[in-house]
C-alpha positions in Angstrom: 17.2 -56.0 -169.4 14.5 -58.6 -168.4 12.0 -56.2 -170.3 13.6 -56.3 -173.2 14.3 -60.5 -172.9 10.4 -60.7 -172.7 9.4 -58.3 -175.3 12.0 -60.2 -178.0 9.9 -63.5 -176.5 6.5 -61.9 -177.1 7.1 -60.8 -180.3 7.9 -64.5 -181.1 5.5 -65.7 -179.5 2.9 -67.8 -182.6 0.1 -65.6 -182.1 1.8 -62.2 -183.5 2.5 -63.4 -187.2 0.3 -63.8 -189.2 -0.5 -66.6 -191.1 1.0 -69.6 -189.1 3.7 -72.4 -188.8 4.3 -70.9 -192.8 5.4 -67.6 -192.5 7.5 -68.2 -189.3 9.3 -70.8 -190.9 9.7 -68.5 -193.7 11.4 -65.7 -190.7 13.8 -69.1 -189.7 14.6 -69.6 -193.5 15.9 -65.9 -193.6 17.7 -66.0 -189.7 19.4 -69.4 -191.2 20.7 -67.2 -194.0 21.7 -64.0 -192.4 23.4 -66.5 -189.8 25.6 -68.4 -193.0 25.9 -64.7 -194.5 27.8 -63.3 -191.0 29.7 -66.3 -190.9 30.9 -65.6 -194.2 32.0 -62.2 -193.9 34.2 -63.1 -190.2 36.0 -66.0 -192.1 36.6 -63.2 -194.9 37.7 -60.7 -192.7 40.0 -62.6 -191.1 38.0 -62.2 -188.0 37.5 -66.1 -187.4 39.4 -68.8 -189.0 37.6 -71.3 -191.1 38.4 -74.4 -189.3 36.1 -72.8 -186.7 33.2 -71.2 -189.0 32.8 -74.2 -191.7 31.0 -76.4 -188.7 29.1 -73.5 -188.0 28.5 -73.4 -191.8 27.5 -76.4 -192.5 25.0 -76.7 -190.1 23.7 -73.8 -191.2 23.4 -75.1 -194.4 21.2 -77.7 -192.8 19.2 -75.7 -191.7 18.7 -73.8 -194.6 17.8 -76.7 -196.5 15.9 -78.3 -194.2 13.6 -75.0 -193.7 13.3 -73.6 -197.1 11.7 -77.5 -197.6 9.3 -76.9 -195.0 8.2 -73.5 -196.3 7.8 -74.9 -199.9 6.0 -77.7 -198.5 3.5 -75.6 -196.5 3.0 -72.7 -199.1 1.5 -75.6 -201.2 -1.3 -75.8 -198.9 -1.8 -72.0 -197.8 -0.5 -68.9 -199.3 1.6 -66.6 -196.6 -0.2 -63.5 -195.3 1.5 -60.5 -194.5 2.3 -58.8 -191.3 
């Protein structure tokens, strides 16, 4: 188990994407969606209640927002390369 816990950490890890702070804020932008997306489908299944998911939701939201800012604001600068 510990294997696996430090090969998900190196694979993270700033040196293994290419092109910088951009493109891994561009991997947080789509975790931050797939997160509001799984949300979405428990509260549809009935699987979670909504009084539960919508904080969950909304701070997802927040995140969305506040990331797909920062990775319009950086591709300005420098175009995304890649893996």
């Amino acid at each position: 188990m510990r294997n696996v816990s430090r090969r998900k950490l190196q694979s993270r890890l700033p040196g293994k994407i290419k092109g910088g702070f951009h493109c891994q804020m561009g991997i947080v932008e789509e975790e931050a969606d797939e997160c509001l997306y799984w949300l979405e489908l428990l509260v549809g299944a009935g699987i979670a209640t909504l009084d539960k998911a919508l904080p969950l939701m909304d701070e997802a939201n927040q995140l969305l927002s506040i990331t797909v800012s920062s990775v319009k604001t950086a591709r300005k600068s420098k175009s995304c390369v890649e893996r």
